[in-house]
Phi, psi and omega in degrees: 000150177293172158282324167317341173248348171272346168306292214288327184293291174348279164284009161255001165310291180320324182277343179259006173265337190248342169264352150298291179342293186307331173258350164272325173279338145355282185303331175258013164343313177279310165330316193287312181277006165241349187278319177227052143041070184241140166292154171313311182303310188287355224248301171312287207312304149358280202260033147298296169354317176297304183285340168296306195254028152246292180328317190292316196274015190292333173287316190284306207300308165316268185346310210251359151313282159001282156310306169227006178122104160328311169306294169337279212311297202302348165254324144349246190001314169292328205263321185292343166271324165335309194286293207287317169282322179289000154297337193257351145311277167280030166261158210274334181205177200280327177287335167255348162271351171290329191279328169320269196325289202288358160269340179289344154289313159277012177262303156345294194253352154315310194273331186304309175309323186277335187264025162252328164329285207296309174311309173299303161330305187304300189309307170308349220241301190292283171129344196217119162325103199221034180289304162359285172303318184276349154294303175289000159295318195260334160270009210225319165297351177282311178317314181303332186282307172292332182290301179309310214299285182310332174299306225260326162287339197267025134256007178031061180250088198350120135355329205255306165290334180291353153306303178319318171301320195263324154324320168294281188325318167300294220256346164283316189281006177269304149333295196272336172261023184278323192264016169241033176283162173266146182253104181318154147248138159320120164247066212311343184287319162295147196023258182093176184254065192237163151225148236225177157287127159329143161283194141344294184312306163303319193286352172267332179289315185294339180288312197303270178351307165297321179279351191280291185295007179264324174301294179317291209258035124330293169233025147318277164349302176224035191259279181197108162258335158312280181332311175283330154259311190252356186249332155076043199257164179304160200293350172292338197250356184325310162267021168318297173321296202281337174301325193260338144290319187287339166320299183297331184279303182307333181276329167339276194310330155312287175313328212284347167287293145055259222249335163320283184296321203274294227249314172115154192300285185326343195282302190281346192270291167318304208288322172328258173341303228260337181300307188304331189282328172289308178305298179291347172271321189313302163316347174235348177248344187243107184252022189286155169312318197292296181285331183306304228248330158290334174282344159312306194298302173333284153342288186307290179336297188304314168328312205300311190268351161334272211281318174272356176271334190285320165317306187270355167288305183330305210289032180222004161324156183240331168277345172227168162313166179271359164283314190302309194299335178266339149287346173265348173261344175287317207279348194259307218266008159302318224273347178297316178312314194286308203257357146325311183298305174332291192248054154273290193312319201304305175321320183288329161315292202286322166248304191201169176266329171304300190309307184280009165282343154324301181313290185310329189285333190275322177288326189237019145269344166296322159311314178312314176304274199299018167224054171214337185265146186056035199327311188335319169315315194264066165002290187232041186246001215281001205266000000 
């Protein structure tokens, strides 16, 4: 191997160490909610604690990219997840695992940020788009993380150790991939921890970006609950939706540098919308298992390439760093992940669980739209 393909082997080490981490504490959720005989209300409330501590570190996490290097963070980071999930195992009461969960959650987006820098170097090191392959990696860790999950309850095996196992695997694979991370040069003309107006540019990738994650965590969310009210399919077969989108997001993402490199991002960006939009009417006019679970796949397909096309059009801003320019397009597009799921239910409240599947469908013709119009914007994105 080159060195550059031994780079690249690393930080895709790296990117599946933080989607193991993130689905092993995932995978024992329900434990965490009989061990200490928490309600569904309380058991959210809980898992507010993530999303709370990836907001607060979105500011932090640019800056200190900024400051010291994607390399610093990312092993800060690496080491700080080593700590922090087996803490949320042994810790003894609720007053010490909620400040757990919300730093393991500012731990989440430290690293989400620093390995997607560090991803723009490598990429820039290459000449092609390969943002992609290192997403489907951290999807491909999910799977893996839940598959371990499941081995270790079907073994009745505590959490606080079933962490531990994965805190070793974490420290090994951080140990053989740390000394091929790239060591930036500083760009004291960029950013810095000031905050300035977006330019164009973010504010239009970050609009992409927010309906691409107001769509993902839709249907995290509600693929099934769909399935279970309105596709009415057996209770066995209940999670088929979300499996079969998330399979398509993860293999997406493999292909999608690909399709990247062939077609041009904006290219992949219109096609991205127009999957969702489609996948999801097939899914509101045909609501049958068969057609339900090709329009899921559609979505994950249409899903996969959002978020690494988006990043990497960002990380080429000319007024801030690419740590800055990517905590300011994660900070647009958290917030679709946050207030999507909300208002599906409210809609769905007020008419149907169909009509609000509409909303999302509405969300990626809106990508389509904001990556056709006004090119001028994306400078040297325009093909």
């Amino acid at each position: 191997m080159t060195i550059l393909q031994k780079r690249r082997a690393a930080l895709g080490s790296l990117f599946f160490l933080a989607g193991l981490c993130f689905a092993s504490w995932a995978s024992r959720i329900p434990d965490v909610q009989s061990k200490f005989d928490l309600s569904e209300s309380q058991l959210g409330t809980l898992l507010l604690g993530l999303p709370i501590g990836s907001l607060a570190a979105l500011p932090l996490a640019g800056w200190a990219v900024h400051r010291f290097g994607s390399r610093i963070v990312i092993i800060l980071g690496a080491l700080g997840y080593m700590i922090f999930l087996p803490l949320i195992g042994f810790s003894s009461t609720l007053w010490i695992l909620v400040p757990v969960v919300i730093v393991f959650g500012m731990i989440g987006n430290m690293m989400n940020i620093s390995l997607n820098t560090q991803a723009l170097a490598v990429e820039d090191m290459y000449g092609r788009s390969i943002l992609g392959s290192f997403h489907g990696l951290w999807s491909l860790a999910g799977f893996s993380g839940a598959g371990i999950g499941a081995v270790m309850i079907y073994l009745d095996v505590l959490p606080r150790f079933h962490y531990l196992v994965i805190s070793v695997i974490a420290l090994l694979i951080l140990m053989i991939s740390y000394s091929f991370l790239v060591k930036e040069e500083k760009d004291q003309d960029r950013g810095g921890f000031v905050m300035k107006k977006p330019d164009a540019l973010l504010l239009r990738i970050g609009g992409i970006a927010f309906l691409g994650m107001l769509s993902e965590g839709c249907m995290f969310d509600w693929s099934g609950v769909y399935f279970k009210k309105v596709v009415e399919i057996e209770a066995g077969l209940v999670a088929l939706g979300y499996v079969s989108f998330m399979g398509a997001m993860a293999s997406g993402r493999f292909l999608a540098d690909r399709l990247t490199n062939k077609f041009g991002k904006l290219y992949i960006l219109r096609l991205s919308g127009v999957l969702i939009f489609v996948g999801l009417l097939i899914s509101v006019i045909l609501p049958t298992p068969v057609y339900a679970t090709v329009g899921f796949l559609l979505v994950g397909f249409g899903v996969a390439a959002i978020i690494p096309v988006s990043y990497s059009v960002a990380g080429r801003s000319k007024l801030y760093s690419p740590g800055i320019a990517l905590a300011i397009v994660s900070t647009i597009s958290f917030f679709g992940f946050l207030t999507g799921p909300p208002l599906i239910g409210f809609i769905a409240d007020l008419l149907s669980l169909q009509a609000s599947f509409i909303l999302i469908a509405v969300a990626g013709l809106g990508i389509t739209l904001l990556s056709s119009i006004r090119l001028e914007v994306f400078e040297n994105e325009q093909n």
